[in-house]
C-alpha positions as CSV (number, residue, x, y, z in Angstrom):
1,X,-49.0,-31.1,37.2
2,X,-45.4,-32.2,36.1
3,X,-43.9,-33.9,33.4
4,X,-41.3,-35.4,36.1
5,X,-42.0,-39.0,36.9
6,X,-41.5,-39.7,40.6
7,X,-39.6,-42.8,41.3
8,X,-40.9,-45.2,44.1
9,X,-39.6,-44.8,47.6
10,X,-37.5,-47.1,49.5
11,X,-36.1,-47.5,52.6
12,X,-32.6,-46.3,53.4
13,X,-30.4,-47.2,56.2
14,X,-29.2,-43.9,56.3
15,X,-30.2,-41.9,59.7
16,X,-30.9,-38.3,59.7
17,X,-27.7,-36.3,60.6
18,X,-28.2,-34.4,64.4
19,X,-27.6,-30.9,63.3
20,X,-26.8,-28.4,66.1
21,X,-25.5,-24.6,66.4
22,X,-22.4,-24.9,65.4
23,X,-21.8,-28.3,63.9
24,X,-22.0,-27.1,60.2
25,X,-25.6,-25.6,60.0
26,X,-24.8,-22.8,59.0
27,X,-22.2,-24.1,56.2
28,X,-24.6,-26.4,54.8
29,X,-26.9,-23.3,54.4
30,X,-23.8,-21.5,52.3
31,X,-22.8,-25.1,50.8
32,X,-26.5,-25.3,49.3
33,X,-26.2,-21.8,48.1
34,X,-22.7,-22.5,46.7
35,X,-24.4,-25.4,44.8
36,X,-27.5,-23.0,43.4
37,X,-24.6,-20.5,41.9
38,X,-22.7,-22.7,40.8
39,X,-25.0,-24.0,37.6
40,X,-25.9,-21.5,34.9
41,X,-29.4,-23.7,34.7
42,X,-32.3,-23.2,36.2
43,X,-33.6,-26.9,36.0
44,X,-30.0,-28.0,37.0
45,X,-29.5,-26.0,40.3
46,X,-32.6,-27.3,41.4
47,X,-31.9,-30.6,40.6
48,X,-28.3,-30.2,42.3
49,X,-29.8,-28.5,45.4
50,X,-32.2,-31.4,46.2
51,X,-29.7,-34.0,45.5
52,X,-27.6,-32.1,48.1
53,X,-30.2,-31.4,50.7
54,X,-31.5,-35.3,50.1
55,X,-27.9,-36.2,51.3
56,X,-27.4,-34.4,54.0
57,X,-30.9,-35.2,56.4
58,X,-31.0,-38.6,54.5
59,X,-33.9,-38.5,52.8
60,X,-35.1,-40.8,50.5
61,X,-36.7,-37.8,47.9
62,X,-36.6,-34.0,48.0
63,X,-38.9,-32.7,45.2
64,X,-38.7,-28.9,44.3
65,X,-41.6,-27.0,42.4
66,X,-42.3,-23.4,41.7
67,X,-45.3,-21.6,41.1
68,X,-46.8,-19.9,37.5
69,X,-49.8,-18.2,37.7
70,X,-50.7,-19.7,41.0
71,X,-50.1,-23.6,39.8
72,X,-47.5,-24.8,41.1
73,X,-45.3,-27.4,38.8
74,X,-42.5,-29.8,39.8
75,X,-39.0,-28.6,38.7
76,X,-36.7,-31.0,40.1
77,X,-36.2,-34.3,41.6
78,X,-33.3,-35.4,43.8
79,X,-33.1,-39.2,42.6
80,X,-34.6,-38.6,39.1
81,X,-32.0,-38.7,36.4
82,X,-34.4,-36.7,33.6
83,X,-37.8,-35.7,32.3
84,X,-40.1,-38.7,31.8
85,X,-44.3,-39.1,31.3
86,X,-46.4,-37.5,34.4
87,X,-47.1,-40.3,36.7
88,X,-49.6,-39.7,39.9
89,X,-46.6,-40.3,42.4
90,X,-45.9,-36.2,40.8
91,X,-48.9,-35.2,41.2
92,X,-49.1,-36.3,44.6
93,X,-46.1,-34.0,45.6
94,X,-47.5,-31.1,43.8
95,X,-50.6,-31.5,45.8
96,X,-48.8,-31.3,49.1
97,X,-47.1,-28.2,47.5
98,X,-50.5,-26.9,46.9
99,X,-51.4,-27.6,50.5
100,X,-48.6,-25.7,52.0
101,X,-48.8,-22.5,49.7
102,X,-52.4,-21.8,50.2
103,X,-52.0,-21.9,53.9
104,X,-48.4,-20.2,53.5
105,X,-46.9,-22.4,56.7
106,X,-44.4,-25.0,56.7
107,X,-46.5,-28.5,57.2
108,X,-45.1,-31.7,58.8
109,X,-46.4,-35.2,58.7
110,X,-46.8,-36.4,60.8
111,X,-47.8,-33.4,63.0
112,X,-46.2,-32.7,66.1
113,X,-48.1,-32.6,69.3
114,X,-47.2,-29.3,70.2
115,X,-47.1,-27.2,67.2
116,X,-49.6,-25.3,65.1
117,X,-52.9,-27.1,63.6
118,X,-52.3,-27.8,59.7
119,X,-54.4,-29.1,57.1
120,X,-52.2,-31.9,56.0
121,X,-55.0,-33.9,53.6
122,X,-52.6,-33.9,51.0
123,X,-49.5,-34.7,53.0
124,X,-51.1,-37.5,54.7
125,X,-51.8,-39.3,51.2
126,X,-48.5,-38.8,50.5
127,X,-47.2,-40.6,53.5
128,X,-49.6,-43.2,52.9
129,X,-47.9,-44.1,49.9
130,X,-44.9,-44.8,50.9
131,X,-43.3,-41.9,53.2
132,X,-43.5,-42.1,56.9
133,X,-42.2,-38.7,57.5
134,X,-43.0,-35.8,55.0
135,X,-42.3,-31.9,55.1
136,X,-43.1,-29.2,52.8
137,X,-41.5,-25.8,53.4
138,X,-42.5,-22.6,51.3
139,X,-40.2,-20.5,49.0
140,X,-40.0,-17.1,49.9
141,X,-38.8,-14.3,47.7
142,X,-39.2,-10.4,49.0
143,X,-42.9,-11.4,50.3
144,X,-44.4,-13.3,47.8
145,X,-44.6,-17.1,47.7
146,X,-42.6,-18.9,44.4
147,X,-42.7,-22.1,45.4
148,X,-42.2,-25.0,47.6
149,X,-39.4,-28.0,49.0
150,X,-40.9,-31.1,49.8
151,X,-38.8,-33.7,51.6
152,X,-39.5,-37.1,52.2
153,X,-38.0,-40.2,53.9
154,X,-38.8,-43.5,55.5
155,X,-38.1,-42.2,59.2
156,X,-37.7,-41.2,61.3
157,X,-39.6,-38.2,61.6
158,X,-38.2,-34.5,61.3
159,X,-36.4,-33.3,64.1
160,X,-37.4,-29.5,65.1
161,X,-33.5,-28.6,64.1
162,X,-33.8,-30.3,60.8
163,X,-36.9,-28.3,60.2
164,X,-35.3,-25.4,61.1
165,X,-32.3,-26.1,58.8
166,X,-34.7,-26.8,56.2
167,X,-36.4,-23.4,56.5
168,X,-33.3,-21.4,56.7
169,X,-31.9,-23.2,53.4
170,X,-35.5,-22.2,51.9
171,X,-35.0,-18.6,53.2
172,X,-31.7,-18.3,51.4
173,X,-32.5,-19.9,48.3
174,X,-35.9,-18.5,46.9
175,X,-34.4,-15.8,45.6
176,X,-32.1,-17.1,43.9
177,X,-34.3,-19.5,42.3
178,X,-36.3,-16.7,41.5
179,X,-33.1,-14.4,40.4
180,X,-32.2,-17.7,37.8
181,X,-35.8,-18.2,36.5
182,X,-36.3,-14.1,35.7
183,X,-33.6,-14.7,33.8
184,X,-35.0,-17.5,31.5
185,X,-38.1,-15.9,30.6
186,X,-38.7,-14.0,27.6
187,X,-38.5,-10.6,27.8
188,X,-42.3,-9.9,27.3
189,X,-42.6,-12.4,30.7
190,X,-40.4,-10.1,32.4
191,X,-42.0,-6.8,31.4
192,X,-45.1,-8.3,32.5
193,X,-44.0,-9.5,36.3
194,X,-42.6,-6.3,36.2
195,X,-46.0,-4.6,36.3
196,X,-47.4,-6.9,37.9
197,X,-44.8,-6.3,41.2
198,X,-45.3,-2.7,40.9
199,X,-49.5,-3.0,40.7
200,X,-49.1,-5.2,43.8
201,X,-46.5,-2.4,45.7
202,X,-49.4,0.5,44.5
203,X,-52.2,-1.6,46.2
204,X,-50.4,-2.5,49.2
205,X,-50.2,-0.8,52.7
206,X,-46.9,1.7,52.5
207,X,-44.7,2.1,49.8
208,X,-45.2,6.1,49.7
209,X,-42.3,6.8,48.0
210,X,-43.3,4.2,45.1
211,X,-47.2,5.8,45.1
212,X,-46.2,9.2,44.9
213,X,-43.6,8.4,41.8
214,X,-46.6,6.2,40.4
215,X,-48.6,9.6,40.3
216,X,-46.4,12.2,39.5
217,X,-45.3,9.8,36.2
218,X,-49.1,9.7,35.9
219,X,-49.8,13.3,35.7
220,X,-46.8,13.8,33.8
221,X,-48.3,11.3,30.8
222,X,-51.6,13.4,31.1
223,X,-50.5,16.1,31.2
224,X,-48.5,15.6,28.1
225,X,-51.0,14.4,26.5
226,X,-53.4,17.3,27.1
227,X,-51.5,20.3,27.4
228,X,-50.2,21.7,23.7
229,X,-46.7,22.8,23.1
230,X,-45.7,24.8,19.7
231,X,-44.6,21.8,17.3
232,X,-41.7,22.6,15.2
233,X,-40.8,20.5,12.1
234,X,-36.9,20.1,12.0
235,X,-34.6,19.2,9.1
236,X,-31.1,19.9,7.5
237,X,-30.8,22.9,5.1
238,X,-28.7,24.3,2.5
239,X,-27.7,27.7,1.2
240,X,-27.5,28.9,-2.0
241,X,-27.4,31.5,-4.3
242,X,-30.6,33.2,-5.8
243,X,-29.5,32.9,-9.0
244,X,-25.7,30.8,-10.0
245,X,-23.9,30.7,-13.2
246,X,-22.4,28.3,-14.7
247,X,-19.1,29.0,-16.5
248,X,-18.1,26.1,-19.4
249,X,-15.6,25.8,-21.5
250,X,-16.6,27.8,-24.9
251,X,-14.1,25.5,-27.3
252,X,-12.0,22.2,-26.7
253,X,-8.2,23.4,-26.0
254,X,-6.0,23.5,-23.3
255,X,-6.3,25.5,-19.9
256,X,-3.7,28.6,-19.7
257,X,-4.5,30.9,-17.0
258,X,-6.4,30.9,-14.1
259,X,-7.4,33.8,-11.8
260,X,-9.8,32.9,-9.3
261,X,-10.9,29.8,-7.4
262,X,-13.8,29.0,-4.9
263,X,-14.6,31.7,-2.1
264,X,-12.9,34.5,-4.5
265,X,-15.2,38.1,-4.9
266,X,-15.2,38.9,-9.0
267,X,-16.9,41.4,-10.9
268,X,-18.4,42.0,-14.4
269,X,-16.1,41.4,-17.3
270,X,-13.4,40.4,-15.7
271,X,-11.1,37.6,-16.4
272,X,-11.5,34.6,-14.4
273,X,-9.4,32.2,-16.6
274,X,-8.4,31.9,-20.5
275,X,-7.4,28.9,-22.7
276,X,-4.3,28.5,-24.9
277,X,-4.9,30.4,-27.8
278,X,-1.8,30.0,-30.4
279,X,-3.5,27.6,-32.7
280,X,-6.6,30.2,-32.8
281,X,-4.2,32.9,-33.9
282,X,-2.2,30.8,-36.4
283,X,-5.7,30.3,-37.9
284,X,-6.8,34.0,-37.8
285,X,-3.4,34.7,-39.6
286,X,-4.0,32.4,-42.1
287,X,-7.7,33.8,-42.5
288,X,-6.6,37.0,-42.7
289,X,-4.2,36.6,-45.5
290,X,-6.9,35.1,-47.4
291,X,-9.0,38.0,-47.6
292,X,-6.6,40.2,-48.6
293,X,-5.5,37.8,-51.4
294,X,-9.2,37.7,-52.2
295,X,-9.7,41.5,-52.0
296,X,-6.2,42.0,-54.3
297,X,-7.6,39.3,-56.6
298,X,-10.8,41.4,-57.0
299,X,-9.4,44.7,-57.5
300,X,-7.7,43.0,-60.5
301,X,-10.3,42.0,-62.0
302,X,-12.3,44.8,-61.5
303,X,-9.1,46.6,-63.2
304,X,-9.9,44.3,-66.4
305,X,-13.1,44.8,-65.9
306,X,-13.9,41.2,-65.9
307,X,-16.8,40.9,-64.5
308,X,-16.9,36.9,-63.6
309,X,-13.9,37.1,-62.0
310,X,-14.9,39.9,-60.2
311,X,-18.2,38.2,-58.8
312,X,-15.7,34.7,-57.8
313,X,-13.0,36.5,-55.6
314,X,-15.8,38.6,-54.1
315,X,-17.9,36.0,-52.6
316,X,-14.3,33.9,-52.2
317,X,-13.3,37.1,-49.4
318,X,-16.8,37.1,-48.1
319,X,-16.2,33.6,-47.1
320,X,-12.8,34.0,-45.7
321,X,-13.9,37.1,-43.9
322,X,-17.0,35.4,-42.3
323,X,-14.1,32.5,-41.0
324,X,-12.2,35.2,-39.8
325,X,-15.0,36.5,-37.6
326,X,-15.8,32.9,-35.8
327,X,-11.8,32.4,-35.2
328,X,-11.4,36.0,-33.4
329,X,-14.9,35.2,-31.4
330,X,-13.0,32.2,-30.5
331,X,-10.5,33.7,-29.6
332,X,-12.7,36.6,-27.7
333,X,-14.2,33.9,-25.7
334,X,-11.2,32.2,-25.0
335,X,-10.7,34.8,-22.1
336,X,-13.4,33.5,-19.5
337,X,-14.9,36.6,-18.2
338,X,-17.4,36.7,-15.2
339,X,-21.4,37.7,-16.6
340,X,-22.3,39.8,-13.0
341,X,-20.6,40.5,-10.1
342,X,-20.8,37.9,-7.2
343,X,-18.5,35.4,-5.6
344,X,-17.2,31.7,-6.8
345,X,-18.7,29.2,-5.2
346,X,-17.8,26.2,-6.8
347,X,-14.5,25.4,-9.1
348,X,-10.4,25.2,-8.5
349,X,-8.9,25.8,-11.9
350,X,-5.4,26.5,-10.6
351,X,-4.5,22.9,-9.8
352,X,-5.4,22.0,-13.6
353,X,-2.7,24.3,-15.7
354,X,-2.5,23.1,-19.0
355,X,-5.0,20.1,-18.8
356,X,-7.7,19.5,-21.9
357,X,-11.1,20.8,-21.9
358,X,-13.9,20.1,-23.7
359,X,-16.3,22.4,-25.0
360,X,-19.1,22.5,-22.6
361,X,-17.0,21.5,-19.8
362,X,-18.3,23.3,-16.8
363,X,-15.0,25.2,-15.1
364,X,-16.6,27.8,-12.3
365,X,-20.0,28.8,-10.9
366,X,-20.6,31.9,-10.0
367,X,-23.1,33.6,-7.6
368,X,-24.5,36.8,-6.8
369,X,-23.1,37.7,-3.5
370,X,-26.2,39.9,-2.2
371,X,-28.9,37.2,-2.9
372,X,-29.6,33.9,-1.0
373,X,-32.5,31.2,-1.0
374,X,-33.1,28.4,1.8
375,X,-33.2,24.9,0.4
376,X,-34.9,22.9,3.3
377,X,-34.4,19.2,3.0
378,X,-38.1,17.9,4.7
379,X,-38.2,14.5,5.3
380,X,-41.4,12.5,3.4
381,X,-43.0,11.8,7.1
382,X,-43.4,15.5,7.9
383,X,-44.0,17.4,4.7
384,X,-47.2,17.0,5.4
385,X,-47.2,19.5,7.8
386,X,-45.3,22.2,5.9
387,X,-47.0,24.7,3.7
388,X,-46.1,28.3,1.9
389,X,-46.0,31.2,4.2
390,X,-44.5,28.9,7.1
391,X,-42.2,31.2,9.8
392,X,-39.4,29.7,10.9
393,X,-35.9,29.7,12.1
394,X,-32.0,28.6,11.0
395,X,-29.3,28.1,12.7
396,X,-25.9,27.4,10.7
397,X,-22.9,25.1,11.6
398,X,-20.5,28.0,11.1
399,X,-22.7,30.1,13.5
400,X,-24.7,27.7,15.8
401,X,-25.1,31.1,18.7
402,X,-27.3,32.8,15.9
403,X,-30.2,32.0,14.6
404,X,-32.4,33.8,11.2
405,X,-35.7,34.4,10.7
406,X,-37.0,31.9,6.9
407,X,-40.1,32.1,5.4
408,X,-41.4,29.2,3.5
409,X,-41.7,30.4,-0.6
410,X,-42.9,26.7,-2.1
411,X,-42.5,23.0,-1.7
412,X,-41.4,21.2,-4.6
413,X,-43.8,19.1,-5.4
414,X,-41.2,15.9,-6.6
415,X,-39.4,13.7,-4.0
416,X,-35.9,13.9,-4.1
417,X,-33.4,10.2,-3.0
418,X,-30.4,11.2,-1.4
419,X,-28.0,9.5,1.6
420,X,-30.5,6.3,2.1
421,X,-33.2,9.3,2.7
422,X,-36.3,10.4,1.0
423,X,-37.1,14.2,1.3
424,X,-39.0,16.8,-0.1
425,X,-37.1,20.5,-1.3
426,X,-38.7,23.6,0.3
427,X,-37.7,26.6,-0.9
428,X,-37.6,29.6,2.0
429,X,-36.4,33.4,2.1
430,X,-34.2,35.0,4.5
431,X,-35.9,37.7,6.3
432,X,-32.3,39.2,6.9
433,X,-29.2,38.9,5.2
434,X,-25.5,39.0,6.5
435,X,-21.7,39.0,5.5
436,X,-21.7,35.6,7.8
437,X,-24.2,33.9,5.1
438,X,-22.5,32.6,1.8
439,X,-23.6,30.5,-1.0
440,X,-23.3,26.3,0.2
441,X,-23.4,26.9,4.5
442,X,-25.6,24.3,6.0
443,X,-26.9,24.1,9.0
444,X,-30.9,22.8,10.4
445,X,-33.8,24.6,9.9
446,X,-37.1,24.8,12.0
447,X,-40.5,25.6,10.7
448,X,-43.5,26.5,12.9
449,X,-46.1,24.3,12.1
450,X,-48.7,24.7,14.6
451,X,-49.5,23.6,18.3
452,X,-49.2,19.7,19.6
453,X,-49.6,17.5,22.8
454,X,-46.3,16.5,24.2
455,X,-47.1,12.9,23.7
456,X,-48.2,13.0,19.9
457,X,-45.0,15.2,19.2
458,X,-42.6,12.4,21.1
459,X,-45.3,9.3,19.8
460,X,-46.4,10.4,16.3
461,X,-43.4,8.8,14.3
462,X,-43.7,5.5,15.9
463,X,-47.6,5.5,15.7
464,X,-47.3,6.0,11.7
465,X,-44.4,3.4,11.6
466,X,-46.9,1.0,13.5
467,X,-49.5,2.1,11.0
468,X,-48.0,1.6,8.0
469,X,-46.7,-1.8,8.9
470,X,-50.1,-3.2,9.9
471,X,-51.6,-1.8,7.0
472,X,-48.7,-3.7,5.2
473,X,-49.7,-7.1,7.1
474,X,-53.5,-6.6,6.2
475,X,-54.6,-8.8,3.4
C-alpha cells in the first residue's frame, strides 16, 4: 500500500473531450510523452503525466502505481499536491491495480455489454465510493507488466476512443517510466533486474541467440576453472653487476682530472681521475728537507762522537721520514686508479672540475663487465610462490624482441619499501650472457611457478584482498 493519501472525489462539470482520428490523438499521445521527458524525476513525471491525462478526458483523479516484487505501490496522484499518511481511499486504487495486473487486461467499470468478461470486484468498490466510471489500464514495458493507470471520474462512462487513447498513451509511456526508475535504483538493484531479465529470456520459448551465449560463457567459466594453464609469476627486474666497486675519495682536496664517466670500458691500474695535489708536494718538500737536516745533524754528532745527540736526531729523521711516507701515499693515491677491469656504471666526474671532496666521498662505481646477477623485485602477494631453482625468463626494455633464460639463486629473506610498494629481492643467474646486457638495464621478469586454473590465476588476487579484509572486520 501507498503512503499517498487520496483526496475525495467530486463532481466536475467538465465533459470528456470526443477524441477522433485525427483531432489531436495522436499529439496528446507525443504531448504526454513530452511531459514524461521533460522532468528529471521519477515521482514528478508521474505526477505531471496524470495531471495532464486528468485534464484532457476530464477526470476527476488519475492515480499511477508501479509494481516491486509483484506489489504494486501508488506513485502519483493527479490532484494530490505531496506525500501524506496512507488512507484506505489509496488502498482502494491499488487494489483495482492489483485487479488488472493479475488478469493482465485493461478493466472498465462499469463493463460494457459487448466486451470481454472481467473480474472487476475491486473496481466496483471503487466506484461505489465515489466514481461512477473507473478504468485501469496496464503498463507495459518489452513484455513484462510494471505497473498500472487508473482513471476515474464522475461520468460519464469511457468512450471506446478514450479507452483506446488511454491504452496507446500507456503503450508509449511504460517504458519510459521504467527507463527513469532503472535509473534511480542503486546499482546492486540494477545488477539484480539485470539477472533477473536474462534468467527469465533463458527460461522462455526462443531467444537462441541469448541461450547459446548463456552456454558458451558457461563452458567457458568451467572450463577455466578446470583446465590448468602454466602460471607465471611476473615482476620488474634489475641488472647488475656480480660484483661493483666503489671508488671514494682517499683525502679531502679538490677534484683535478677526470678521465672516465658512466658507460666508459677501463682496465686495471689505470687512471680514472686524480685530486689537486700541490699542497701534498709542498708538504713532502718540506718533509724531505727535514730528514736530511736530521741525517746531517746525526752524522755530526756521530763525528763528535756524542752519543746523545746521536740517539735525538736519529729518532728525530725516523719521524720525519715515517711523515714523508704517509704524504707520498697520499699523494700515490691521489691518482684514482681502477682495482679490475670492468665498465663504469655509475658516476660523472667531468661536470665537477675543481669542486671539494671529502674523504670517503664515493666518486665512480665500477663493474666487472663479464659478470651479471638478476635482482627480481617480487611483490609480497606472490613470493610465496617463488623458490631457489625456479626457471624463468627476461625480457629487457632496451630489447623487448629477446628474451633470456634466469634461474632463481635465493630470495632475500627481508622485505624491501620502495615506490608505495612492498617487494621481496630475488636474486637469479643468466643462463647466457651478451654484449646487449649491461650493469642497471631493467626490464620484467617471469618465473615458472607451476600449473593453475584460468580462473584462480585471473581470481586469486582479489580472493586474498577479500580475505584479508574480512579477516580484518572479524572481531
Amino acid at each position: 500500500m501507498s503512503d499517498l493519501a487520496l483526496p475525495p472525489l467530486e463532481a466536475s462539470p467538465r465533459q470528456a473531450t470526443d477524441f477522433r482520428a485525427g483531432d489531436g490523438t495522436a499529439a496528446l499521445v507525443l504531448g504526454l510523452q513530452a511531459t514524461l521527458l521533460s522532468h528529471a524525476r521519477l515521482d514528478q513525471a508521474a505526477t505531471a503525466f496524470a495531471a495532464e491525462l486528468a485534464e484532457a478526458l476530464a477526470c476527476e483523479r488519475v492515480c499511477l502505481g508501479l509494481s516491486e516484487r509483484d506489489t504494486i505501490r501508488l506513485l502519483a496522484l493527479s490532484c494530490a499536491s505531496g506525500t501524506e499518511v496512507r488512507g484506505a481511499a489509496a488502498a482502494a486504487v491499488e487494489a483495482a491495480m492489483n485487479e488488472a495486473l493479475d488478469q493482465r487486461t485493461t478493466i472498465i467499470h462499469p463493463q460494457a455489454a459487448a466486451g470481454a468478461p472481467a473480474i472487476s470486484v475491486a473496481h466496483q468498490r471503487l466506484g461505489a465510493s465515489g466514481a461512477a466510471a473507473v478504468l485501469t489500464i496496464p503498463l507495459i514495458s518489452a513484455g513484462r507488466i510494471i505497473g498500472a493507470l487508473t482513471l476515474e471520474r464522475a461520468a460519464p462512462a469511457f468512450a471506446p476512443r478514450e479507452i483506446a487513447l488511454c491504452e496507446d498513451a500507456a503503450c508509449f509511456a511504460a517504458p519510459l517510466f521504467e527507463l527513469k526508475r532503472a535509473a534511480t535504483r542503486p546499482w546492486w538493484k540494477r545488477l539484480a533486474h539485470g539477472l533477473r531479465d536474462l534468467g527469465a529470456a533463458l527460461i522462455a520459448p526462443g531467444h537462441a541467440g541469448a541461450k547459446l551465449a548463456a552456454a558458451g560463457a558457461l563452458a567457458a567459466v568451467l572450463a577455466a576453472g578446470a583446465v590448468p594453464i602454466d602460471y607465471r609469476v611476473s615482476a620488474p627486474a634489475r641488472l647488475e653487476g656480480s660484483v661493483q666497486r666503489v671508488i671514494s675519495a682517499p683525502a679531502d682536496g679538490f677534484l683535478q682530472r677526470a678521465n672516465v664517466r658512466a658507460g666508459d670500458t677501463v682496465h686495471a691500474g689505470q687512471v680514472l681521475a686524480a685530486l689537486a695535489g700541490e699542497d701534498l708536494q709542498l708538504e713532502q718538500r718540506r718533509r724531505q728537507s727535514e730528514v736530511r737536516q736530521h741525517e746531517n745533524a746525526y752524522r755530526g754528532a756521530m763525528a763528535r762522537a756524542d752519543r746523545a745527540q746521536m740517539v735525538i736526531h736519529q729518532a728525530k729523521a725516523a719521524e720525519a721520514q715515517a711523515m714523508l711516507d704517509l704524504i707520498e701515499g697520499q699523494l700515490e693515491r691521489a691518482q684514482i686508479q681502477a682495482p679490475f677491469d670492468g665498465v663504469v656504471i655509475k658516476g660523472d666526474l667531468t661536470q665537477n672540475l675543481g669542486a671539494p671532496v671529502q674523504r670517503g666521498e664515493v666518486l665512480l662505481t665500477i663493474s666487472p663487465a663479464g659478470g651479471f646477477r638478476l635482482i627480481i623485485e617480487v611483490d609480497e602477494a606472490d613470493i610465496g610462490a617463488v623458490t631457489p631453482g625456479q626457471t624463468g625468463r627476461l625480457v629487457l626494455a632496451t630489447a623487448p624482441d629477446r628474451s633470456f633464460d634466469l634461474r632463481v639463486v635465493r630470495v632475500i629473506p627481508s622485505a624491501t619499501t620502495a615506490e608505495g610498494r612492498n617487494f621481496f629481492e630475488v636474486e637469479s643467474a643468466l643462463d647466457t650472457q651478451g654484449q646487449a646486457l649491461r650493469p642497471g638495464l631493467r626490464g620484467v621478469a617471469k618465473l615458472d611457478a607451476g600449473q593453475r586454473s584460468l580462473l584462480w590465476i585471473l581470481t586469486h588476487r582479489a580472493q586474498d584482498w577479500l580475505r584479508l579484509a574480512l579477516w580484518s572486520l572479524t572481531p
